[in-house]
CHARMM internal coordinates of N, CA and C (Angstrom, degrees):
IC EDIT
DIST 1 N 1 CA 1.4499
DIST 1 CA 1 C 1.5405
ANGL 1 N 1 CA 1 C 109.06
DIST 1 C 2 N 1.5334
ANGL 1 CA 1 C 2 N 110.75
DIHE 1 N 1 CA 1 C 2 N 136.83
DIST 2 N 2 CA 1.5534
ANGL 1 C 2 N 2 CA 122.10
DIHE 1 CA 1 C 2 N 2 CA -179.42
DIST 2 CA 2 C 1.7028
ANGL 2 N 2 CA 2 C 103.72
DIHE 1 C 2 N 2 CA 2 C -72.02
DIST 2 C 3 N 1.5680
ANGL 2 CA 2 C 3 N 108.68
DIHE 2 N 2 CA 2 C 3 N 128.85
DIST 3 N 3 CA 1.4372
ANGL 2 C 3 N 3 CA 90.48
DIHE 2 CA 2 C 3 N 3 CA 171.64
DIST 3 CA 3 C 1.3287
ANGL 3 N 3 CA 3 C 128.84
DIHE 2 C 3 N 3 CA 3 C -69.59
DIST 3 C 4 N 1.4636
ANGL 3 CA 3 C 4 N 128.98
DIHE 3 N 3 CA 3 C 4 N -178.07
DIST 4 N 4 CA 1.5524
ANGL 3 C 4 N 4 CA 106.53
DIHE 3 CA 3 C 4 N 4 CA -172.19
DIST 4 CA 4 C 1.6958
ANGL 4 N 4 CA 4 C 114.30
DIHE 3 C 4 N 4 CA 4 C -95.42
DIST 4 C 5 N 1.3572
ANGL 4 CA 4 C 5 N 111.86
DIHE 4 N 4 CA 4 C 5 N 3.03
DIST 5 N 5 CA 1.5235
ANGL 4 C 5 N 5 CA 111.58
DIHE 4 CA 4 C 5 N 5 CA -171.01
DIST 5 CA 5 C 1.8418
ANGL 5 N 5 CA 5 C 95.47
DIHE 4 C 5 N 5 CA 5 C -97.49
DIST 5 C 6 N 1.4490
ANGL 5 CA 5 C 6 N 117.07
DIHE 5 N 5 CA 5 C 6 N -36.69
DIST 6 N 6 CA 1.4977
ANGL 5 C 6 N 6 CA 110.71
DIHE 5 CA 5 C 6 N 6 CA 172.41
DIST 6 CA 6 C 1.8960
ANGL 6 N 6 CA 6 C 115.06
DIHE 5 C 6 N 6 CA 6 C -66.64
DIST 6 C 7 N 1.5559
ANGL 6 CA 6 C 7 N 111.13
DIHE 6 N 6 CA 6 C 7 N -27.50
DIST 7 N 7 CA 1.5009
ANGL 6 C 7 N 7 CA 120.33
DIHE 6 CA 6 C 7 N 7 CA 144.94
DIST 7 CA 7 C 1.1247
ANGL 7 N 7 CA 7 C 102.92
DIHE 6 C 7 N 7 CA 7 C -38.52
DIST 7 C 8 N 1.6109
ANGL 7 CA 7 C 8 N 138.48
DIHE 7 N 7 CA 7 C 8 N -97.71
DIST 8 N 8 CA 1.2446
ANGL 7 C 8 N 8 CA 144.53
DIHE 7 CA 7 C 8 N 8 CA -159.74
DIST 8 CA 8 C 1.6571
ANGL 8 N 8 CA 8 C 104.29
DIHE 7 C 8 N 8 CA 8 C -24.85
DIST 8 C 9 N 1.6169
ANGL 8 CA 8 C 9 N 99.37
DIHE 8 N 8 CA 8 C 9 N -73.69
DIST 9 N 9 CA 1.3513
ANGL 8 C 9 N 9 CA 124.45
DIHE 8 CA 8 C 9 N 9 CA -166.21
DIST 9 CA 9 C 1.6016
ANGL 9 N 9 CA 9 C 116.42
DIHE 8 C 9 N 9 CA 9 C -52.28
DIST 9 C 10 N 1.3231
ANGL 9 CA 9 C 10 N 106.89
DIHE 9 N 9 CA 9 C 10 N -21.22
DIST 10 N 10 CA 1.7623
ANGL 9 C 10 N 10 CA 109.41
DIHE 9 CA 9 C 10 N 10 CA 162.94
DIST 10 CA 10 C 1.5501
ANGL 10 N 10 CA 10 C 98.62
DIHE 9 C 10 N 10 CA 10 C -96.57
DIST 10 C 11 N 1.0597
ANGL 10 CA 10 C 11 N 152.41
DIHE 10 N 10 CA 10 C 11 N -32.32
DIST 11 N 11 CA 0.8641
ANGL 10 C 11 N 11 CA 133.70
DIHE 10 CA 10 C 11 N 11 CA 173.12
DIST 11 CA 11 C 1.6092
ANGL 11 N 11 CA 11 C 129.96
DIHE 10 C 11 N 11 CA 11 C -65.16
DIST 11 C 12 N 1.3210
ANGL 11 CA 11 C 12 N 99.74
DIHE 11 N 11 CA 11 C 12 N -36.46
DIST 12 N 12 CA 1.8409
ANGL 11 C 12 N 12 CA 103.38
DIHE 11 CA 11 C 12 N 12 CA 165.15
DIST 12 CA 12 C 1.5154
ANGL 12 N 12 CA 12 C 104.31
DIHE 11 C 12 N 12 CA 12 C -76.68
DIST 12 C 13 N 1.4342
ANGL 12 CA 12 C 13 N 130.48
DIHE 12 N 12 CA 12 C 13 N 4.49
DIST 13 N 13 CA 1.5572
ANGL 12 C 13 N 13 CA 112.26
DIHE 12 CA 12 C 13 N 13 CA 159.43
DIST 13 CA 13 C 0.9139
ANGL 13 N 13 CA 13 C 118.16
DIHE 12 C 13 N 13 CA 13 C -107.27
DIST 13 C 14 N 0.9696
ANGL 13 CA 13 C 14 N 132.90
DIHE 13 N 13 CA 13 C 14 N -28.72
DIST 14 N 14 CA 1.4999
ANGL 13 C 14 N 14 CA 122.71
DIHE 13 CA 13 C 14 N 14 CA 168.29
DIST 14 CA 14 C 1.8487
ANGL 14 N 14 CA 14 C 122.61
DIHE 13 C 14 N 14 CA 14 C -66.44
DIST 14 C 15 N 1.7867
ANGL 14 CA 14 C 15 N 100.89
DIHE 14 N 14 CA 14 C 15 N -18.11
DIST 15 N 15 CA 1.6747
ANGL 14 C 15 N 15 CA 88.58
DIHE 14 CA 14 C 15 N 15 CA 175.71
DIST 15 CA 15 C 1.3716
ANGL 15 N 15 CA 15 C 99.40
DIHE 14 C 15 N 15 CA 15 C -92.41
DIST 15 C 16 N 1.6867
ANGL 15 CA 15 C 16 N 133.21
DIHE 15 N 15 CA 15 C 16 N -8.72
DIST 16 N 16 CA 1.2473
ANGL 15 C 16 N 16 CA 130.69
DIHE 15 CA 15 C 16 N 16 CA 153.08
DIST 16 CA 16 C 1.3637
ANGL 16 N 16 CA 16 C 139.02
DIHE 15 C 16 N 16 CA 16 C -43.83
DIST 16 C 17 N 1.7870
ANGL 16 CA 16 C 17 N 108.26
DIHE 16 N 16 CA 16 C 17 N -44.18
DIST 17 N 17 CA 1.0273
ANGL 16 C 17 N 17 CA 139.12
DIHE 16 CA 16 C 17 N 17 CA 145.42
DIST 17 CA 17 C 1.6836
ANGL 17 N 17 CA 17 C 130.11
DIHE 16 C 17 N 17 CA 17 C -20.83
DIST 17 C 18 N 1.4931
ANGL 17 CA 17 C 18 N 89.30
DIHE 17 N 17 CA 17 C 18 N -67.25
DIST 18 N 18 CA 1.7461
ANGL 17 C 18 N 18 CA 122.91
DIHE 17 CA 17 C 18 N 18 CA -177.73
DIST 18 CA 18 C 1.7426
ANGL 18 N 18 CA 18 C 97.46
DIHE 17 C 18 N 18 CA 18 C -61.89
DIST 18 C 19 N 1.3761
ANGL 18 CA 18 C 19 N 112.11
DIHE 18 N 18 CA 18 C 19 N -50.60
DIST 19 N 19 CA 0.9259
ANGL 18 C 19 N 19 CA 111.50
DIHE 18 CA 18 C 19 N 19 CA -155.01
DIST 19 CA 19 C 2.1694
ANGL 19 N 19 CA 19 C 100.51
DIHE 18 C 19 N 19 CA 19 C -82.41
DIST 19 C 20 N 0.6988
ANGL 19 CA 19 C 20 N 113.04
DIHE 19 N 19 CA 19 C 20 N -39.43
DIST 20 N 20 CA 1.5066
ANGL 19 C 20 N 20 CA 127.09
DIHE 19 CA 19 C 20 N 20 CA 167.22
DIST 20 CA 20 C 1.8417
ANGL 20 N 20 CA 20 C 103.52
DIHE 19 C 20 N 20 CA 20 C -43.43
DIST 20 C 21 N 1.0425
ANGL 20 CA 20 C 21 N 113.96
DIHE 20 N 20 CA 20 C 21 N -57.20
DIST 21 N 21 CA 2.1432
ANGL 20 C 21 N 21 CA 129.91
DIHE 20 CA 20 C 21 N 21 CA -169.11
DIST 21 CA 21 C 1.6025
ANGL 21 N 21 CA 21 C 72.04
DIHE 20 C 21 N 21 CA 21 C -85.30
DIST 21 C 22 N 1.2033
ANGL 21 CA 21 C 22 N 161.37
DIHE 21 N 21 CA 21 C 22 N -80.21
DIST 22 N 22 CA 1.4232
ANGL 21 C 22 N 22 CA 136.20
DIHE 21 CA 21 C 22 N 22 CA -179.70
DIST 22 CA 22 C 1.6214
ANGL 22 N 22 CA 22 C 126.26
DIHE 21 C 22 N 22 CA 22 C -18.62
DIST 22 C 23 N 1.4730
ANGL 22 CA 22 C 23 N 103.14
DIHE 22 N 22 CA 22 C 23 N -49.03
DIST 23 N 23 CA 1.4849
ANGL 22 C 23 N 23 CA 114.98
DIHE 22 CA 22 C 23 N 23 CA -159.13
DIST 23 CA 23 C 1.8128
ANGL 23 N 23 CA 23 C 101.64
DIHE 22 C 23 N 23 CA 23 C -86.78
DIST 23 C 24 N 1.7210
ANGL 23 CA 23 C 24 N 94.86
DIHE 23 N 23 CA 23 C 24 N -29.94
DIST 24 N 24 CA 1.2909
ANGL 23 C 24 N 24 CA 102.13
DIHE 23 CA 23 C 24 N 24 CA 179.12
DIST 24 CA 24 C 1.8377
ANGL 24 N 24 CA 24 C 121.80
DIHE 23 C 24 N 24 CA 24 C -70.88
DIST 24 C 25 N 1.1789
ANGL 24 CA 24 C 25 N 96.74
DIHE 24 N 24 CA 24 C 25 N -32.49
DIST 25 N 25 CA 1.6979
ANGL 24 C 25 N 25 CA 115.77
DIHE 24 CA 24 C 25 N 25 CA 156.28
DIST 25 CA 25 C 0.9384
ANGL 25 N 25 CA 25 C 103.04
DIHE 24 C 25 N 25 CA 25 C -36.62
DIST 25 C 26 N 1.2367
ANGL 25 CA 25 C 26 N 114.75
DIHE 25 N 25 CA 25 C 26 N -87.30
DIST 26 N 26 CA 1.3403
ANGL 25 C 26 N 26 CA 131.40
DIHE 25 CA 25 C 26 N 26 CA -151.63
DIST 26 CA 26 C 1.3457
ANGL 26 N 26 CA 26 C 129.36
DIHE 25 C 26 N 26 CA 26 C -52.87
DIST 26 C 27 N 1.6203
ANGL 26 CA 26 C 27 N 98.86
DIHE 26 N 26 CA 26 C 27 N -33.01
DIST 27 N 27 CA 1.5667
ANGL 26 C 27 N 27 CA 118.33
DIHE 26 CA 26 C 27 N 27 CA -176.03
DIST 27 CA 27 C 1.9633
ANGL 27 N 27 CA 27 C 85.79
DIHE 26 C 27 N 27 CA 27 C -86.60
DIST 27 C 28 N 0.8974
ANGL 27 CA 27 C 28 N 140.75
DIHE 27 N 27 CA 27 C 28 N -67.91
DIST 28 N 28 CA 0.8535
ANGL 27 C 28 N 28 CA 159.01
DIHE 27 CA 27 C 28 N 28 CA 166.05
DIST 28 CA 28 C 2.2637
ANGL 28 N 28 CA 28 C 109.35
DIHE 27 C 28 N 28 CA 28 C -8.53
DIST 28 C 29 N 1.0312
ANGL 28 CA 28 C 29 N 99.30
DIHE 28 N 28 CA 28 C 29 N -50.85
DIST 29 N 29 CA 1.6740
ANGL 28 C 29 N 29 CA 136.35
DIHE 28 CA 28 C 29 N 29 CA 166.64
DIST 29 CA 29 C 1.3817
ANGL 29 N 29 CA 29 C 106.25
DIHE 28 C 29 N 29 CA 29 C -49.53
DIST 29 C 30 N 1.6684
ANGL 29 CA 29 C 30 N 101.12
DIHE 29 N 29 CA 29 C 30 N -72.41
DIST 30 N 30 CA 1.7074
ANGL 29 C 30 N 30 CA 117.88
DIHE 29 CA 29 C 30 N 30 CA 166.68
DIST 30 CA 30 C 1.1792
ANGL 30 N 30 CA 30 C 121.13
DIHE 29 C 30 N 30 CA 30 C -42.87
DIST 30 C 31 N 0.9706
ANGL 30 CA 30 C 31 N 130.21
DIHE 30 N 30 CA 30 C 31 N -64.24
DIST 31 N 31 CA 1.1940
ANGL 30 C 31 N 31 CA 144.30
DIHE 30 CA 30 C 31 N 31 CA -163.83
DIST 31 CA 31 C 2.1951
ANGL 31 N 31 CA 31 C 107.50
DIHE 30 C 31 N 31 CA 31 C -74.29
DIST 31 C 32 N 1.3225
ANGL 31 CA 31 C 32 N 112.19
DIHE 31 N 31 CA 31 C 32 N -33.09
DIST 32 N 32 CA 1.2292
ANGL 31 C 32 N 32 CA 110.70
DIHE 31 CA 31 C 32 N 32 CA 169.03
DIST 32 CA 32 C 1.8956
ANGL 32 N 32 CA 32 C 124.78
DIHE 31 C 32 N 32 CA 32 C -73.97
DIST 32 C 33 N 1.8422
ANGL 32 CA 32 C 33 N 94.87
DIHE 32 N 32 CA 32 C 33 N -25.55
DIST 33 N 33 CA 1.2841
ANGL 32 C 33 N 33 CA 104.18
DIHE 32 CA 32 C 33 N 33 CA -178.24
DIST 33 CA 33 C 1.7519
ANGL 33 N 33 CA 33 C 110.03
DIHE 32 C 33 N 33 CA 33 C -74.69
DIST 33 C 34 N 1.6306
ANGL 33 CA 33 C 34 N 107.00
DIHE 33 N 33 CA 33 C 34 N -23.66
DIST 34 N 34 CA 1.3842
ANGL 33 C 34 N 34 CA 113.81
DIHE 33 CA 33 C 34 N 34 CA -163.99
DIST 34 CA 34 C 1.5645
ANGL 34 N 34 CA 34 C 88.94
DIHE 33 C 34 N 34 CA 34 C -81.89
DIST 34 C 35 N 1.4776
ANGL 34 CA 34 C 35 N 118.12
DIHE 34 N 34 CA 34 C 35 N -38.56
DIST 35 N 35 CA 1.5269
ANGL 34 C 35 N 35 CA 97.37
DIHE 34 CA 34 C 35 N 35 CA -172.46
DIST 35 CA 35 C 1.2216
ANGL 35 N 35 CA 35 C 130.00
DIHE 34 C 35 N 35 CA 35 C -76.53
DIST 35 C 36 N 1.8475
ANGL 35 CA 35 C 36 N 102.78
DIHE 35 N 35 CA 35 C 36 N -10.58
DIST 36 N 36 CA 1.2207
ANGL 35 C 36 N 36 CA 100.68
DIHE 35 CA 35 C 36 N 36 CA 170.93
DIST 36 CA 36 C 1.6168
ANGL 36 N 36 CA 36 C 110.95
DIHE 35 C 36 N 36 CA 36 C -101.18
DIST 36 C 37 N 1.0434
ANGL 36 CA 36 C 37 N 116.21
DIHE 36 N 36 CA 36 C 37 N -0.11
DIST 37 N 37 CA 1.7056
ANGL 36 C 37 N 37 CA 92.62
DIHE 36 CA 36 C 37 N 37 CA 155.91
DIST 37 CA 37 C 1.5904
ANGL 37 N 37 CA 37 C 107.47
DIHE 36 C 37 N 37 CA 37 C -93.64
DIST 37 C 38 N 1.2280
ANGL 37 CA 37 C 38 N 152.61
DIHE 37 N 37 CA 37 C 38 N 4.79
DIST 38 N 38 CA 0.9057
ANGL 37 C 38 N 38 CA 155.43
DIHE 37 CA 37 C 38 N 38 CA 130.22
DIST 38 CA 38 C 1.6514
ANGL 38 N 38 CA 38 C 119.20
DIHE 37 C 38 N 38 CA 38 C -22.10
DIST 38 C 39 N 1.1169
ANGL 38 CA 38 C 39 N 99.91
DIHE 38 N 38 CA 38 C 39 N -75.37
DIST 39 N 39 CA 2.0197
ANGL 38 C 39 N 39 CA 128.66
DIHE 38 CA 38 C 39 N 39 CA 165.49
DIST 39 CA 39 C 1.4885
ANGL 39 N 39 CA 39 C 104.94
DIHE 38 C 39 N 39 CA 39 C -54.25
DIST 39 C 40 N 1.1811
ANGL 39 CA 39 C 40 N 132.07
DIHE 39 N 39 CA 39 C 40 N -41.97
DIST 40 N 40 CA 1.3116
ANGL 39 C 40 N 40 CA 121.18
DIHE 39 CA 39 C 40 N 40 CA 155.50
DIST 40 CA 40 C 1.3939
ANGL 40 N 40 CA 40 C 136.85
DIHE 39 C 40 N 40 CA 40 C -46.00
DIST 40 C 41 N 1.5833
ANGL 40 CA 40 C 41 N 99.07
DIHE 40 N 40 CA 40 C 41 N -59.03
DIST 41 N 41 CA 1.4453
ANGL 40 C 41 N 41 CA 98.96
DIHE 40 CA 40 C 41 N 41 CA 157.03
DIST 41 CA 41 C 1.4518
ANGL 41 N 41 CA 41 C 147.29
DIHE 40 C 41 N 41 CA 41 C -53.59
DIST 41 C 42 N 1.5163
ANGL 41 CA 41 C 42 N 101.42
DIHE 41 N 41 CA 41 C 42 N -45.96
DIST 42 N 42 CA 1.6040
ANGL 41 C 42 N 42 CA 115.83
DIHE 41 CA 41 C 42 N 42 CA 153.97
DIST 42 CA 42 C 1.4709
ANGL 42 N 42 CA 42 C 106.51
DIHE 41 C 42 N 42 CA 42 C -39.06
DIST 42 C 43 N 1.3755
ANGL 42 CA 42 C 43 N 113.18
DIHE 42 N 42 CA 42 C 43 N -59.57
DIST 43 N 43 CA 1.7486
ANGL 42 C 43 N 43 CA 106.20
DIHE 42 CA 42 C 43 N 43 CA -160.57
DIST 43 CA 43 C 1.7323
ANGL 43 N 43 CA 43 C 97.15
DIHE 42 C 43 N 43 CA 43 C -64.43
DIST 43 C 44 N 1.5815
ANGL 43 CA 43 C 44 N 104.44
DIHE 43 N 43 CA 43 C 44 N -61.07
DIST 44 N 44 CA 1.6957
ANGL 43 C 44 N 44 CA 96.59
DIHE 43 CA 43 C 44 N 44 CA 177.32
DIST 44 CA 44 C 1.3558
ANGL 44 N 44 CA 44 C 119.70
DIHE 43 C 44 N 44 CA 44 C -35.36
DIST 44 C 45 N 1.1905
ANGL 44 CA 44 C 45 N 134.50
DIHE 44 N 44 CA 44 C 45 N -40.81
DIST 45 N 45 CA 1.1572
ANGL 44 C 45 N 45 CA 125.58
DIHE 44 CA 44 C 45 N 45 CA 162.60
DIST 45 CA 45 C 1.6287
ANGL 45 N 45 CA 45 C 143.94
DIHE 44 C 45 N 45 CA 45 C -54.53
DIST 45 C 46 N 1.1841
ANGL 45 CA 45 C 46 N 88.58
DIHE 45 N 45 CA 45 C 46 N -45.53
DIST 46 N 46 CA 1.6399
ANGL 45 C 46 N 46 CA 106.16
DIHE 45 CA 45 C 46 N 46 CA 152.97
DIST 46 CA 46 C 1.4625
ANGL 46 N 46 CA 46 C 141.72
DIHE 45 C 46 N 46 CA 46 C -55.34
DIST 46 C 47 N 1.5360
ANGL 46 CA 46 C 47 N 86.77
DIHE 46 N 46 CA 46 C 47 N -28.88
DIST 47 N 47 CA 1.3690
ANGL 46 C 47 N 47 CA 109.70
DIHE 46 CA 46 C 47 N 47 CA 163.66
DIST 47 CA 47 C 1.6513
ANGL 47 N 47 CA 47 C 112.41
DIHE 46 C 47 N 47 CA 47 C -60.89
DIST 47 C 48 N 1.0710
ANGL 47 CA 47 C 48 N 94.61
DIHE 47 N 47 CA 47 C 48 N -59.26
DIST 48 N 48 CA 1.5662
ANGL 47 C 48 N 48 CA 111.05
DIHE 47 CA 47 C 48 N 48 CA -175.54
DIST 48 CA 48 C 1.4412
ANGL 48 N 48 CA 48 C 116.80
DIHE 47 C 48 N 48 CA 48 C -52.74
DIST 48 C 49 N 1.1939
ANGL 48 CA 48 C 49 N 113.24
DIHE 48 N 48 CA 48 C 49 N -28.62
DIST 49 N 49 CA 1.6123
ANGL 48 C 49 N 49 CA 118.87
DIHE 48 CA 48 C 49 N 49 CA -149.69
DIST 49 CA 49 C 1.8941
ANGL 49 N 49 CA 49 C 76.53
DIHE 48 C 49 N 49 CA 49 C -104.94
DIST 49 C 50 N 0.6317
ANGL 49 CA 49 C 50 N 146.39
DIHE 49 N 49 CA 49 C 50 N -47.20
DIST 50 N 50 CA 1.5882
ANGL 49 C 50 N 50 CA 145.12
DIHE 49 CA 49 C 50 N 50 CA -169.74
DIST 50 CA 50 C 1.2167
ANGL 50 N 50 CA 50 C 116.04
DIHE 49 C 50 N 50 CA 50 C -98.52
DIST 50 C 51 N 1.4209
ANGL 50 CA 50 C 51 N 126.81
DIHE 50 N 50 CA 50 C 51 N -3.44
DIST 51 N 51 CA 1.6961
ANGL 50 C 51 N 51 CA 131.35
DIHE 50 CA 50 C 51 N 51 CA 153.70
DIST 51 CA 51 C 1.6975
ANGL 51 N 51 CA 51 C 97.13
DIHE 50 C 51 N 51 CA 51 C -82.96
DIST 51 C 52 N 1.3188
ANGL 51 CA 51 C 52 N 128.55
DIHE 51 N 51 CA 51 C 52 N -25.81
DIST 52 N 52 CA 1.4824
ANGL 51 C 52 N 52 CA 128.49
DIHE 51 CA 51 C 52 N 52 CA -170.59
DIST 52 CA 52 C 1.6616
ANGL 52 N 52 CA 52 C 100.24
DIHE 51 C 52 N 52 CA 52 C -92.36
DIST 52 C 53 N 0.9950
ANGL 52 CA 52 C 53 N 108.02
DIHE 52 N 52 CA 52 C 53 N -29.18
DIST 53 N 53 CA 1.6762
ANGL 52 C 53 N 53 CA 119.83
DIHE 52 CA 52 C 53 N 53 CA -168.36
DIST 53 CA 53 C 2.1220
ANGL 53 N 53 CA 53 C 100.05
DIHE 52 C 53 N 53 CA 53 C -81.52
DIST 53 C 54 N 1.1483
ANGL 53 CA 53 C 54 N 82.59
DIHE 53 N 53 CA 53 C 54 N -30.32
DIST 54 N 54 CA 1.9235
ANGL 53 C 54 N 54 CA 76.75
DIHE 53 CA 53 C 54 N 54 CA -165.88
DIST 54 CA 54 C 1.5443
ANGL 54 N 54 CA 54 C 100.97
DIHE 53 C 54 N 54 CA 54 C -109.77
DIST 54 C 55 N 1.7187
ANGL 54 CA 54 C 55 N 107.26
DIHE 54 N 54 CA 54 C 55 N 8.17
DIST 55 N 55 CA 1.6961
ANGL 54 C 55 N 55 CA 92.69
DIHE 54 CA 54 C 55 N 55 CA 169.65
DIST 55 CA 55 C 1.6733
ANGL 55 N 55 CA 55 C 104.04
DIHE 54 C 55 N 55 CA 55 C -112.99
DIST 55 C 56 N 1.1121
ANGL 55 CA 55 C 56 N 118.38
DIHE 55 N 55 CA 55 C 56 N 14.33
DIST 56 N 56 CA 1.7007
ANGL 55 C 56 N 56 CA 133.40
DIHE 55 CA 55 C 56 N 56 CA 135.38
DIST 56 CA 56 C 0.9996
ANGL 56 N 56 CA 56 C 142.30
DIHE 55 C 56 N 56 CA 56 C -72.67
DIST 56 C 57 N 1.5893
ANGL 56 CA 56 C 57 N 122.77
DIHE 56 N 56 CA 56 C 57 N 104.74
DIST 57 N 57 CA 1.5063
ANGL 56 C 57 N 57 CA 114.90
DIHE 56 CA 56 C 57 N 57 CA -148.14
DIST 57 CA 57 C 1.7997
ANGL 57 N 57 CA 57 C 101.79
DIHE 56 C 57 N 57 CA 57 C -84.35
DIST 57 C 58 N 1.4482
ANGL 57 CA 57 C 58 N 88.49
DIHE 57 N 57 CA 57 C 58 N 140.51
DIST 58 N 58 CA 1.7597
ANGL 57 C 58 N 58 CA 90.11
DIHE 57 CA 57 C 58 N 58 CA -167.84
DIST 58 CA 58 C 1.5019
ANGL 58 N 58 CA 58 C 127.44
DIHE 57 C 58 N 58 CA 58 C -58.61
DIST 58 C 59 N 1.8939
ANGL 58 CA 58 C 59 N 98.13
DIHE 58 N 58 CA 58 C 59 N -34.64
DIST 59 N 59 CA 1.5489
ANGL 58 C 59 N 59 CA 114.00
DIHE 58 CA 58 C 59 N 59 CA 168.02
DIST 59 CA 59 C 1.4804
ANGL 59 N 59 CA 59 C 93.18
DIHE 58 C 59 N 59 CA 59 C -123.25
DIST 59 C 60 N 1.8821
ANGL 59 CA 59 C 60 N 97.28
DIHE 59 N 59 CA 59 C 60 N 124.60
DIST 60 N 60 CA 1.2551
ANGL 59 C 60 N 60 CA 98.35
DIHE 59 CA 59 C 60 N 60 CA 173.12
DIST 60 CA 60 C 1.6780
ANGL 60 N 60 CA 60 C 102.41
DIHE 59 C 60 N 60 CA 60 C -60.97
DIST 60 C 61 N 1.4573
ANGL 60 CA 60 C 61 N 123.80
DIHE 60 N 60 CA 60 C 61 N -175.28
DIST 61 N 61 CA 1.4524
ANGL 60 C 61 N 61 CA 147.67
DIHE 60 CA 60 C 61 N 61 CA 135.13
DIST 61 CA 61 C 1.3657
ANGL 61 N 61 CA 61 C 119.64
DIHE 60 C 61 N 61 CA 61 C -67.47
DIST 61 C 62 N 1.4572
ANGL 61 CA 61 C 62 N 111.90
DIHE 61 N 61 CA 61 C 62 N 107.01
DIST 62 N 62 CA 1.7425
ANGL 61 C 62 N 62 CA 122.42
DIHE 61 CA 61 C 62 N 62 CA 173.71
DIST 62 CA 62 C 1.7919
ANGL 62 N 62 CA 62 C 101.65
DIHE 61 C 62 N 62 CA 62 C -45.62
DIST 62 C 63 N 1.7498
ANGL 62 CA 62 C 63 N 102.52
DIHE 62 N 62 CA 62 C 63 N 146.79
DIST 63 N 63 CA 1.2422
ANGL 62 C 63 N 63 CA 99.41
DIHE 62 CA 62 C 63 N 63 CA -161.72
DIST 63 CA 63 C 1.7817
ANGL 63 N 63 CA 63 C 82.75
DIHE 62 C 63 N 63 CA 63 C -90.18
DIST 63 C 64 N 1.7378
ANGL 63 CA 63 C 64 N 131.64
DIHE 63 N 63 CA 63 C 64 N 137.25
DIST 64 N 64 CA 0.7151
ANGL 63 C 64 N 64 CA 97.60
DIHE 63 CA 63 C 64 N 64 CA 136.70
DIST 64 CA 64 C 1.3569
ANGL 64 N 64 CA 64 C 156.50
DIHE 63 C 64 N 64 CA 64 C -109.07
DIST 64 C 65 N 1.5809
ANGL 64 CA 64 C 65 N 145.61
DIHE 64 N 64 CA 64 C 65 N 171.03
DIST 65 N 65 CA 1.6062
ANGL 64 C 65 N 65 CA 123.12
DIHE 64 CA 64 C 65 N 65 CA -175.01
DIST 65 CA 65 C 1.2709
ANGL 65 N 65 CA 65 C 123.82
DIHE 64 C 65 N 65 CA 65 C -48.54
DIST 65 C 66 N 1.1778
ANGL 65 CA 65 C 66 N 128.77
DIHE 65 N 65 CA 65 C 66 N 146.95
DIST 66 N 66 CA 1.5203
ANGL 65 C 66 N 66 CA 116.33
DIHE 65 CA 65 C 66 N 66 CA 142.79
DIST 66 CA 66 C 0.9011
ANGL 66 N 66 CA 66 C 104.75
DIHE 65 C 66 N 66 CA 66 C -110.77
DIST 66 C 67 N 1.9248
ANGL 66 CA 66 C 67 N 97.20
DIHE 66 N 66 CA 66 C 67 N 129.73
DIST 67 N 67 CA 1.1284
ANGL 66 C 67 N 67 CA 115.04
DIHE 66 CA 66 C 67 N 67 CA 166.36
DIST 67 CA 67 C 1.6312
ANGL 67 N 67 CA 67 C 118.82
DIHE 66 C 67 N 67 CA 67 C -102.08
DIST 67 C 68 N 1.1459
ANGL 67 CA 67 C 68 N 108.87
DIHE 67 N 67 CA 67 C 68 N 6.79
DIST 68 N 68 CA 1.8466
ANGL 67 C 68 N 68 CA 105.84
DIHE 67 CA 67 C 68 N 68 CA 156.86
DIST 68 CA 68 C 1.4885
ANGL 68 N 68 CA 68 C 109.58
DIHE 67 C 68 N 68 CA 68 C -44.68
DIST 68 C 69 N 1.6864
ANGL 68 CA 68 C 69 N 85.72
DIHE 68 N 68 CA 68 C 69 N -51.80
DIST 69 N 69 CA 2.1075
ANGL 68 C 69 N 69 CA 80.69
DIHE 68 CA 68 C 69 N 69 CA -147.82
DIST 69 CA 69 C 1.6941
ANGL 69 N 69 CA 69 C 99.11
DIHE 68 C 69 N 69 CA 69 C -115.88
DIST 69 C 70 N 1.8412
ANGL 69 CA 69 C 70 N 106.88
DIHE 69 N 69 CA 69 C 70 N 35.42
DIST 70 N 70 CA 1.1877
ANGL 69 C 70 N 70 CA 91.49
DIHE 69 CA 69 C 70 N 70 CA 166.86
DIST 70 CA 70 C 1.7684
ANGL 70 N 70 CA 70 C 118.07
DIHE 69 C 70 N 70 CA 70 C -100.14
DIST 70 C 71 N 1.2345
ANGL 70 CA 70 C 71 N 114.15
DIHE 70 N 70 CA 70 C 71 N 118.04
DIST 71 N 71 CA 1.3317
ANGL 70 C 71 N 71 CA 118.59
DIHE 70 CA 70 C 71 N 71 CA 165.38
DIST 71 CA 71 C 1.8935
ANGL 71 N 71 CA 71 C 128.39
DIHE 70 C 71 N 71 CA 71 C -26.49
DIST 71 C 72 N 1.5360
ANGL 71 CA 71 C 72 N 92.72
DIHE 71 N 71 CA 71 C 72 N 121.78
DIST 72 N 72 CA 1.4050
ANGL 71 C 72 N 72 CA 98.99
DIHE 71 CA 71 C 72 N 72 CA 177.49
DIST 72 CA 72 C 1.1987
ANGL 72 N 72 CA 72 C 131.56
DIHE 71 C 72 N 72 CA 72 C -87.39
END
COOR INIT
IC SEED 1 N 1 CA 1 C
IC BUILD
């Protein structure tokens, strides 16, 4: 027969345990939500930089003269 205080004594480790793979979750949770708003931002940014990049035309258009209304 198990005595009852080594009872106790596995029993407060294992909800120690539980409670640790809880905390580890959790931090675990944090840390995935931060990287993905992280990765959000990166992409928002990217967004930005290549909606600004592709509404610049790569070769301008040569200006040409007018010579109607250029003064003599």
């Amino acid at each position: 027969m198990i005595h009852p205080d080594l009872l106790l004594d596995m029993s407060n480790l294992q909800h120690q345990d539980r409670l640790r793979e809880v905390e580890t979750w959790r931090l675990a949770q944090i840390a995935r939500q931060q990287r993905a708003r992280k990765v959000g931002q990166l992409m928002g940014r990217l967004v930005a930089v290549v909606r600004q990049w592709l509404s610049l035309p790569a070769h301008p258009k040569p200006v040409k003269p007018d010579l109607v209304n250029q003064h003599r």
